[in-house]
N, C-alpha and C positions, 0 to 999 in steps of 0.2 A: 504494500500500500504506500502509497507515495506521501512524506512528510510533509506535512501542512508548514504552507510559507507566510502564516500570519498568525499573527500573537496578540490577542486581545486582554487585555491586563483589567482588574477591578470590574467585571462583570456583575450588572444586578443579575437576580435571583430569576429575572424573567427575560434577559437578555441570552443567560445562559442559558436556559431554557430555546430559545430561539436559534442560537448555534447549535446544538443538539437537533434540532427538527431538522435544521439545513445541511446540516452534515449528513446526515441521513438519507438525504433526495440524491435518487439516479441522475445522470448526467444529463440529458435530456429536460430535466424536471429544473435543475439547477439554471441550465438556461436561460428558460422560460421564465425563471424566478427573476432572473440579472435581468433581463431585459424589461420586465415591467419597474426594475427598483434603478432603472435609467444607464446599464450596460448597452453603449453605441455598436459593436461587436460581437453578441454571445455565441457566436461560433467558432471565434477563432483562437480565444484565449484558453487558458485550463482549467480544470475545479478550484484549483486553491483561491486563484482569483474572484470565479465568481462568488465563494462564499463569502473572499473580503468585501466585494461590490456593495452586498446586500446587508453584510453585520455593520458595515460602517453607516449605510444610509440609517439602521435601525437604532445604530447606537448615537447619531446625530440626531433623530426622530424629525426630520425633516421631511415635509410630506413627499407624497411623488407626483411626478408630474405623469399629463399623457401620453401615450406610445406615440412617437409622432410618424405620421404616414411618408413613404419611403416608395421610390421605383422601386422593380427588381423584384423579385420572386415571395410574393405575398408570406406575411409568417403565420403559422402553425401554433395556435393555442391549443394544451393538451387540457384534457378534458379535466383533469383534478388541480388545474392551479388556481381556481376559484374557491376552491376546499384547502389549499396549502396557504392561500394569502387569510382565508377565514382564521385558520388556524393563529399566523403570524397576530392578527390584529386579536385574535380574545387572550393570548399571554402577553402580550404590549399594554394593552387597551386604547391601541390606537386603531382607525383608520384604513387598513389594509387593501379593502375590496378594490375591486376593477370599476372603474368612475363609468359613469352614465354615456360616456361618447368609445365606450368599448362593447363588446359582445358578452352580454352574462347571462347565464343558464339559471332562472333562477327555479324550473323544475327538479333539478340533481343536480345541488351541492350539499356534496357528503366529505363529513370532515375528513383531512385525511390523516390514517393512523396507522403506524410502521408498525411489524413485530419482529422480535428476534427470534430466531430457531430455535424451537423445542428441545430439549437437552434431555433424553431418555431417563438417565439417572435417577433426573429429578421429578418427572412424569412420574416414574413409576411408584414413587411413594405419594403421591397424590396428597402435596401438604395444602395445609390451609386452605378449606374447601368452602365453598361459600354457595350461597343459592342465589340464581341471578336471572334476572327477568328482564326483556326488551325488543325493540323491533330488530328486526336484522338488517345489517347494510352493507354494503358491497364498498371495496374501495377500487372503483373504475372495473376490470375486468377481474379482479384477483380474490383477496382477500375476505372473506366472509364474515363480520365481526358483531357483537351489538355493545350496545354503553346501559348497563344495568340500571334500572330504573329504582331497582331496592337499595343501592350502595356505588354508583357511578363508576362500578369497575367497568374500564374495556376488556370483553372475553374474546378471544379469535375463535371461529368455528372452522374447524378442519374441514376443505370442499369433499372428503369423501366421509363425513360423519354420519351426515343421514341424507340424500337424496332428496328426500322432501321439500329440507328446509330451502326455501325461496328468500330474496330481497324482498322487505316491508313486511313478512311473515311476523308474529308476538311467539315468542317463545320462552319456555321457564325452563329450567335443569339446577344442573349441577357443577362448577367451574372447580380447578385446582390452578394450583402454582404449576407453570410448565419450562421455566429455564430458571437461572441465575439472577434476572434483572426482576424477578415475581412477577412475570406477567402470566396471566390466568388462560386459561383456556376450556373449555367447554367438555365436562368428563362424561355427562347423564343425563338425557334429555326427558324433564315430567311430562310438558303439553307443548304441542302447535296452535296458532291460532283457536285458545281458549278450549281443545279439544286434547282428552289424554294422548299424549303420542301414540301407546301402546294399539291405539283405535284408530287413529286420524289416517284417513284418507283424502289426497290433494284433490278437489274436485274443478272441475271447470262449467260456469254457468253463468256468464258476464248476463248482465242487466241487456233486455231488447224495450227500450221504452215504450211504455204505453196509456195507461191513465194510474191515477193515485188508488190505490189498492182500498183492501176493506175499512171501518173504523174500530179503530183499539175499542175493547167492550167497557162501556161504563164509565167514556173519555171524551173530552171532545175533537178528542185526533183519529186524524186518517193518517195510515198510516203511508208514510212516503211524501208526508208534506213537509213547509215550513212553518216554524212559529216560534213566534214571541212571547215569552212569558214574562210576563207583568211583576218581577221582580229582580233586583239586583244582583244579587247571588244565588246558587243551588242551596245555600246554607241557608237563606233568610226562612225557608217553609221544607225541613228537613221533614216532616210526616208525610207533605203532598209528594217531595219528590222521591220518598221512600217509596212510595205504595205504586207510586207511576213507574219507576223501574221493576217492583217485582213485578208488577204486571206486564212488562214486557219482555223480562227473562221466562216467565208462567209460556208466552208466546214463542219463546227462543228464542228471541229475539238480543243481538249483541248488543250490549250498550257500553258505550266508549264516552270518555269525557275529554276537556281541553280547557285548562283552566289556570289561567296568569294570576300574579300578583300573592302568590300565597303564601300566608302566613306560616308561624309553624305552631301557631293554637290553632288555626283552623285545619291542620290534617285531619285530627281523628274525626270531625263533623265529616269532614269529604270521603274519610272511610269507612263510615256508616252509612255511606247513604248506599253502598254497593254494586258501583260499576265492576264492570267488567275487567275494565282497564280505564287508568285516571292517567291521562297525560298534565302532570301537574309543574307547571314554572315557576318557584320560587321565588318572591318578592325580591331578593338581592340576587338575583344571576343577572347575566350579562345579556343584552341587545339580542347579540348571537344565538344567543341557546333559544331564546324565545321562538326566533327566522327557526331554526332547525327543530324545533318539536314542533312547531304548526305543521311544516311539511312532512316530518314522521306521520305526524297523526294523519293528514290527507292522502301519503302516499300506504300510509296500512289500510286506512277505508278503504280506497280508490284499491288494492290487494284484495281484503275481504269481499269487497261488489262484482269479483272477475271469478270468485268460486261462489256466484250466485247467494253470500250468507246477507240477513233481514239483520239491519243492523239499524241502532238508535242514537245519535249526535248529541251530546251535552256540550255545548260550546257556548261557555261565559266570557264576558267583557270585552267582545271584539270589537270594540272600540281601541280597547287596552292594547291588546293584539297589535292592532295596525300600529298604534304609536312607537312598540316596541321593534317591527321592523321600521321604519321610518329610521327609529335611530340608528338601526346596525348597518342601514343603508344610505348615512346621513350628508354623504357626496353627493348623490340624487338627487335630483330637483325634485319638489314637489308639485308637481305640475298636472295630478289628477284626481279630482275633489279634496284639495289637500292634503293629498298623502301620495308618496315614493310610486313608484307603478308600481314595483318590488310588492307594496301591501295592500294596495287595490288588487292587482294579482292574486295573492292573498286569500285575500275577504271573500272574493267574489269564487273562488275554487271550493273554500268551505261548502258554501252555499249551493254550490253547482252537486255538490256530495249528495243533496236529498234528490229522490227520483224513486221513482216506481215499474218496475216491467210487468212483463207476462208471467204466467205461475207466480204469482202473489210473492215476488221479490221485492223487496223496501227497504230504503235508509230515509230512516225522518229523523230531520235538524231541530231540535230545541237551543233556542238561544236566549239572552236575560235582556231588559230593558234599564237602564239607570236613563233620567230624564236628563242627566247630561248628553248622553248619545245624542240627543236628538239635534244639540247643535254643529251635528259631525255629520257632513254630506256624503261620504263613503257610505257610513252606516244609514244613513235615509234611506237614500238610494239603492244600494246593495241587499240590506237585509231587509230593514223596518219595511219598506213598500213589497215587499215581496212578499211577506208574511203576514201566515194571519195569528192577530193578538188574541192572548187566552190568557185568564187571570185562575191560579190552581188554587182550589178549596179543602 
């Protein structure tokens, strides 16, 4: 391996953190990186160079400017350095993403996350075991991984573990320690998308649109619609929303949640009330994390509605939502009903989640009203005119 010809001296905690990511990107990746952090050449110099290029722009913290267009042989954006600059900006907390006059995918970006090789030894004793729960995600063609939803460990899942398991798939098992550095890996899998492993079969039965399906018994919903519920939080009327999910689990119906700002008195309320799965955002996480579990949660619906499953939306404060990407896309002009396209994008994808097919297939959106919303034109627009209001008893 060739000795690095740069010496960075008194590194914060999160810089070095930073050279550790960068050090670890393939050549091609390293490129890509130099050239958007203002490398005039990335093909003609070496690695050592371009890591200096990029740790020095990061350790001046000086923003970056735009790729500037150029005759000659158009360049090649690889499809994860939207996910590596993601990365850069939430251990900085600065800034990273690809500015509004460049090309951004904002259906798949997935963070990106390296592992080191499995080290048998240490596999075999299967230390520190841990129970881990999450969606699964791909990094570009490779890597099969999820981020626990119970304890934020990253697990790798080996692509021959089980055949089943898909991208966007919910998954729960059993992880251990698999090398030296304690990175965890996937030893024992309990369930697939909410179903025991031991049972689960991948089905195929995408949604063929057609009208909104029957009405929940004893409700005032149909099921595969929209609606507003005339209160702020799921917490503010935990008996109504108690009884409205068992009666849609009684139907088999999945119910999944999506819910910012949360406290950490209000967990036990939000796990009594007995989703399925609670994609829950934490009052103090970052921009990022927010942009990244709205799209988990939409790209596991948008999973579950392709194996034909009758699924039920809990989606609080999307107002809050959209703020939250706004900010992690805060380069962006806001230039569509006052928010980033990035979270009109967004809102409006949630939303597009409820629908109804043939053979009594459904995904119905419940969403909360705070009378703030209403001075927010995304949310007019997008949600509130769309749906119909119901106040629960």
């Amino acid at each position: 391996m060739t000795k690095p010809t740069y010496e960075f001296k008194n590194l914060t905690k999160s810089q070095q953190a930073c050279l550790s990511l960068i050090e670890s990107l393939g050549i091609y990746e390293l490129r890509a990186l130099a050239r958007i952090f203002g490398d005039a050449s990335p093909t003609t110099i070496k690695r050592n160079d371009h890591i200096k290029i990029v740790m020095e722009k990061i350790i001046s913290g000086e923003d970056l400017k735009p790729i500037p267009m150029r005759q000659g042989r158009p360049y090649k954006e690889l499809s994860n350095i939207e996910g590596i600059l993601a990365e850069l900006s939430q251990i900085t907390g600065k800034d990273y993403t690809l500015k509004t006059n460049q090309q951004i995918n904002t259906t798949n970006q997935t963070k990106a996350v390296i592992f080191r090789q499995a080290e048998q030894e240490i596999l075999q004793k299967k230390l520190f075991p841990l129970e881990v729960s999450g969606i699964v995600k791909q990094n570009g063609d490779k890597d099969l991984f999820l981020i626990s939803q119970n304890n934020g460990k990253i697990v790798f899942i080996p692509k021959d573990f089980d055949a089943r398991i898909k991208p966007n798939d919910y998954i729960s098992g059993r992880a251990v320690v698999m090398n030296a550095d304690k990175e965890y890996i996937l030893e024992k899998l309990h369930e697939i998308n909410y179903q025991t492993a031991s049972t689960y079969k991948e089905s195929i039965g995408e949604y063929v649109l057609d009208v909104p399906s029957v009405k929940l018994a004893n409700t005032p919903f149909v099921l595969g619609g929209k609606y507003v519920l005339n209160q702020e939080r799921f917490t503010n009327n935990v008996p109504a929303i108690k009884s409205l999910i068992q009666k849609l689990k009684k139907e088999k119906i999945i119910t999944l949640a999506c819910i910012p700002n949360v406290m950490y008195e209000d967990l036990m309320d939000l796990q009594s009330l007995g989703f399925d799965n609670a994609f829950l955002i934490k009052y103090d996480e970052n921009p990022f994390s927010t942009y990244e579990t709205v799209t988990a949660f939409i790209d596991h619906t948008t999973r579950l509605q392709e194996q034909g499953k009758n699924i039920a939306l809990f989606v609080q404060d999307i107002t809050t939502l959209a703020n939250g990407i706004d900010f992690a896309f805060k380069n962006n002009t806001k230039a569509l009903m006052g928010h980033t396209e990035m979270a009109v994008d967004c809102v409006k994808r949630l939303v597009r989640l409820a629908k109804a097919g043939q053979m009594q297939k459904h995904t119905t959106l419940f969403t909360t009203l705070d009378n703030a919303d209403l001075f927010d034109q995304t949310y007019v627009s997008a949600v509130y005119k769309v749906s119909k209001k119901v106040d629960l008893k």
